[in-house]
C-alpha positions as CSV (number, residue, x, y, z in Angstrom):
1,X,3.7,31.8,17.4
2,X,3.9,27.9,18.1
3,X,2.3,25.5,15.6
4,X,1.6,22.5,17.1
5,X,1.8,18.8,15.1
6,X,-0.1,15.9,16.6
7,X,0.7,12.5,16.5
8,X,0.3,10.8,13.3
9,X,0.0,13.7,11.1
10,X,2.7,16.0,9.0
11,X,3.1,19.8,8.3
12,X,4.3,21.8,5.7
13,X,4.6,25.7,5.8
14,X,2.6,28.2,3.4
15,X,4.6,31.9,3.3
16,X,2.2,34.9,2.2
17,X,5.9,36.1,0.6
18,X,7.6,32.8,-0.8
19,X,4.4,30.3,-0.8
20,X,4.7,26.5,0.3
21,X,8.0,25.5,2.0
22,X,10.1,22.4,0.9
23,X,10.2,21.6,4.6
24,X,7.8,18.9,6.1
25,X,7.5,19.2,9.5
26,X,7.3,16.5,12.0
27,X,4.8,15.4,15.1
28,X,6.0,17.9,18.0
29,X,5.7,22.2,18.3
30,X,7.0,24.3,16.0
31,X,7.0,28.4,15.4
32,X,6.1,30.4,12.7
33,X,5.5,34.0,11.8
34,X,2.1,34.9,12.9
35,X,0.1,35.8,9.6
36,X,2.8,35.3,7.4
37,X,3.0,31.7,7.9
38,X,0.3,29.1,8.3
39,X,0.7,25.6,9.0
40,X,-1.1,22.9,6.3
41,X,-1.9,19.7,8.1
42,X,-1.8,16.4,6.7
43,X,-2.7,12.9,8.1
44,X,0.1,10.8,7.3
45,X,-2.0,7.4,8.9
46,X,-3.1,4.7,6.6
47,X,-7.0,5.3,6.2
48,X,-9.8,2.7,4.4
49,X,-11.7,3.6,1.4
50,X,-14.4,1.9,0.1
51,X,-15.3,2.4,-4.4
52,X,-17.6,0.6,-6.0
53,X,-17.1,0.9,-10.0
54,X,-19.5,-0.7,-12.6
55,X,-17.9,-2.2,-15.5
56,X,-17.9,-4.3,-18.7
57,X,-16.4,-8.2,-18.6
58,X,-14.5,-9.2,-21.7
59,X,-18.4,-11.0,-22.7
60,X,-19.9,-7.9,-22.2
61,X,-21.5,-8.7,-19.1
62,X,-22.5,-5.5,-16.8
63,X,-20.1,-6.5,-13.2
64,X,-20.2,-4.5,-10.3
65,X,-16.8,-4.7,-8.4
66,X,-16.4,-3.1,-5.0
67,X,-12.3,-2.1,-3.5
68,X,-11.2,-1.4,-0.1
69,X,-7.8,0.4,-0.1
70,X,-6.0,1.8,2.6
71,X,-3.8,4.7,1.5
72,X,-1.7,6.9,3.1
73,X,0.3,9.9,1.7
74,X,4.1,9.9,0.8
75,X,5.7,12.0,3.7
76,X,8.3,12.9,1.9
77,X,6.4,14.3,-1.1
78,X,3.9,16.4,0.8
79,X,4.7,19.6,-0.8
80,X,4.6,18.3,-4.3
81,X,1.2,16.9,-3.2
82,X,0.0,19.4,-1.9
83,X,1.0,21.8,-5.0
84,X,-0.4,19.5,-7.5
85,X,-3.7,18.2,-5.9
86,X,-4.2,19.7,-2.3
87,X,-5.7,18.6,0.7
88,X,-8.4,16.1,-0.9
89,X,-5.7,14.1,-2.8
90,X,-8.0,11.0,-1.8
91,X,-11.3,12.3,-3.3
92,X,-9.6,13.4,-6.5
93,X,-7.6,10.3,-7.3
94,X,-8.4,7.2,-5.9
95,X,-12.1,7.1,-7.2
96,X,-10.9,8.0,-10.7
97,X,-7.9,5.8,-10.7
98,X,-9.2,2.9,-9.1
99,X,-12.3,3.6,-12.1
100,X,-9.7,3.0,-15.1
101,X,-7.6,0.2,-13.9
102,X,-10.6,-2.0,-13.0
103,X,-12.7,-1.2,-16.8
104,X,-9.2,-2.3,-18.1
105,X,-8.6,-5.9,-15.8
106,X,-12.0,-7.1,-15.6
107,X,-12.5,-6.3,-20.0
108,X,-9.7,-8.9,-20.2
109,X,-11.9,-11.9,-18.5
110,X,-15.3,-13.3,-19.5
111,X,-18.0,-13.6,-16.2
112,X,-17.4,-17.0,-15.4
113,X,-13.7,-16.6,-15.1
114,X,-14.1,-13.3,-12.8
115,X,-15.7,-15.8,-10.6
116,X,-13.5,-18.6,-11.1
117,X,-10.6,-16.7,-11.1
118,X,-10.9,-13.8,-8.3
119,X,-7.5,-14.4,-7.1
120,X,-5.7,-13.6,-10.2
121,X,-8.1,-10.6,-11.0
122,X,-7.4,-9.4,-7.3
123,X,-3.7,-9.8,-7.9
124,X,-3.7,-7.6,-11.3
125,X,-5.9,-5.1,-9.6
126,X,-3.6,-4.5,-6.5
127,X,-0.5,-4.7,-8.5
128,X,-1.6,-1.8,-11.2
129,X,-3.3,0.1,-9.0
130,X,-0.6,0.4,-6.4
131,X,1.9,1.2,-9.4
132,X,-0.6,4.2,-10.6
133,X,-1.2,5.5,-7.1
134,X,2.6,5.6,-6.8
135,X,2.1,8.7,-9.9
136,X,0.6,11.3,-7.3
137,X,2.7,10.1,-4.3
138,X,-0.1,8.0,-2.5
139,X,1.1,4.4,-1.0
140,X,-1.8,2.1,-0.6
141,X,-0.8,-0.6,1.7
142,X,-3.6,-3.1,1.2
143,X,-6.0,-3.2,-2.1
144,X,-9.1,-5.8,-1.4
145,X,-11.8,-6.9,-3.6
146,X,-15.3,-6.7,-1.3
147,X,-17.8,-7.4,-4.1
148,X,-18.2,-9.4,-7.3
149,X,-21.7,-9.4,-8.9
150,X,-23.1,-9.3,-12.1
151,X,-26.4,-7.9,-14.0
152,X,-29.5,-9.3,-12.9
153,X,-30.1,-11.1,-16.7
154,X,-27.0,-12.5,-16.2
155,X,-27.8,-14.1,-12.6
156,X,-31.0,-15.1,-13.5
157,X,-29.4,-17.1,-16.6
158,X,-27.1,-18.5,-14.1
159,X,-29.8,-19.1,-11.0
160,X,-32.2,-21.1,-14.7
161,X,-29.2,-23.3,-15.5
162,X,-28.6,-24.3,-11.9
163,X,-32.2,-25.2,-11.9
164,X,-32.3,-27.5,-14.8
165,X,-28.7,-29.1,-14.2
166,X,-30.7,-30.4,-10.3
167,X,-33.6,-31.4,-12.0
168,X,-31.8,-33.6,-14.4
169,X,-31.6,-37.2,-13.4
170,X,-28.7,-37.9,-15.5
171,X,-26.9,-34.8,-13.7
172,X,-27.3,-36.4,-10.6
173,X,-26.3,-40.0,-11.6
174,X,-23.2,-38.2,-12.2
175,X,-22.3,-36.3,-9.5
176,X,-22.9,-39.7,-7.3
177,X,-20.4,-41.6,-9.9
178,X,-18.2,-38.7,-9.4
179,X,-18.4,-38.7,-5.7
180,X,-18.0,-42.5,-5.8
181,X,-14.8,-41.8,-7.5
182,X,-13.5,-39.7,-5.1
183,X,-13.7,-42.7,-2.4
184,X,-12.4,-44.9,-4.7
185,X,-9.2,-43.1,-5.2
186,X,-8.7,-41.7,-1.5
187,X,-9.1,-45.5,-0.5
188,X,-6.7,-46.8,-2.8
189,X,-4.0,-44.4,-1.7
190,X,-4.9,-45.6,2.2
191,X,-2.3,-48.7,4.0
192,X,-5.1,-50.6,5.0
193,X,-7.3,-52.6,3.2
194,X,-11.2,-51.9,3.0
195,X,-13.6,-53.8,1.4
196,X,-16.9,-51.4,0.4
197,X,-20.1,-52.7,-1.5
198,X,-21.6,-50.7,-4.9
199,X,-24.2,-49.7,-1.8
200,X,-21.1,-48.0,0.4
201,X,-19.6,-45.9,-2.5
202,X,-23.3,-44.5,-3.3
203,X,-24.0,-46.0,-6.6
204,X,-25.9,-48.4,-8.4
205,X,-24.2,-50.7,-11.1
206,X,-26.8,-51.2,-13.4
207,X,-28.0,-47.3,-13.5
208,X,-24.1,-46.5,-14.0
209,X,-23.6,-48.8,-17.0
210,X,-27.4,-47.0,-18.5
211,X,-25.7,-43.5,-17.7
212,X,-22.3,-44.9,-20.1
């Protein structure tokens, strides 16, 4: 009896006598022994998964941190997957392993540097997880971070300071010095010579001798 294998996807053999066959079948037909053998079909393509897992930051700040991975199975493994976990591989691991190595990146940083420092966490958390998926012969060719957001007492504490630091005259004599600065140092590293007033670089003399 022919067993056919479609494109994109891989086959391994269960015997009613010996069990699962080493061999993994490629795309194409193939015979077997009608009711002794049965094919097991596995998509070998790299399919997205979206988690979400809430965790603790190193400040014990409640952060919700959502992954897409796209994973795929190791061909060449498929029986030893298939002996160990089975078919749903995916739904057994990936939530649960994607769970422990975020809890134990993201307790290493405080909020502010999850935020400031998204690359580096997004690094870590691709790096170990690829390593831990490697355990139960998955490959995940991409690991993203899609969300970053925190507890609602912890945004609203944020969302208060914001407030005040706009509403603060001083603040904003600052941020004008600051900006003032900027010009100031882009123009001195220009060829050509410019002549600007205090009025043309934003700030006031007198008010930024009071803010000293």
């Amino acid at each position: 009896m022919r067993c056919t294998v479609e494109g994109g996807h891989r086959a391994i053999i269960f015997s009613r006598i010996s069990g699962v066959q080493n061999n993994v079948l490629p795309e194409g037909i193939h015979f077997r022994i009608p009711w002794f053998q049965y094919p097991i079909i596995y998509d070998v393509r790299s399919r997205p998964k979206l988690l979400v897992s809430p965790t603790g930051s190193k400040d014990l700040q409640m952060v919700n941190i959502g992954l897409r991975v796209l994973y795929r199975p190791e061909q060449a493994q498929l029986t030893s997957l298939y002996r160990r976990l089975g078919q749903d591989y995916d739904e057994r691991v990936l939530p649960s392993i994607c769970n422990e190595v975020l809890k134990a990146i993201v307790a290493q940083f405080n909020a502010s540097q999850l935020i400031t420092q998204r690359a580096k966490v997004s690094m870590l958390v691709r790096e170990q997880l690829v390593e831990r998926a490697r355990d139960f012969h998955i490959i995940l060719d991409d690991v993203s971070l899609t969300e970053l957001s925190f507890g609602k007492e912890y945004t609203a504490a944020v969302e208060a300071k914001q407030v005040a630091m706009k509403e603060n005259p001083g603040y904003l004599k600052l941020r004008q010095i600051r900006a003032a600065q900027h010009i100031a140092q882009t123009l001195a590293q220009s060829q050509n010579r410019v002549y600007l007033s205090s009025d043309s670089l934003m700030i006031n003399l007198r008010d930024m001798v009071k803010v000293k």
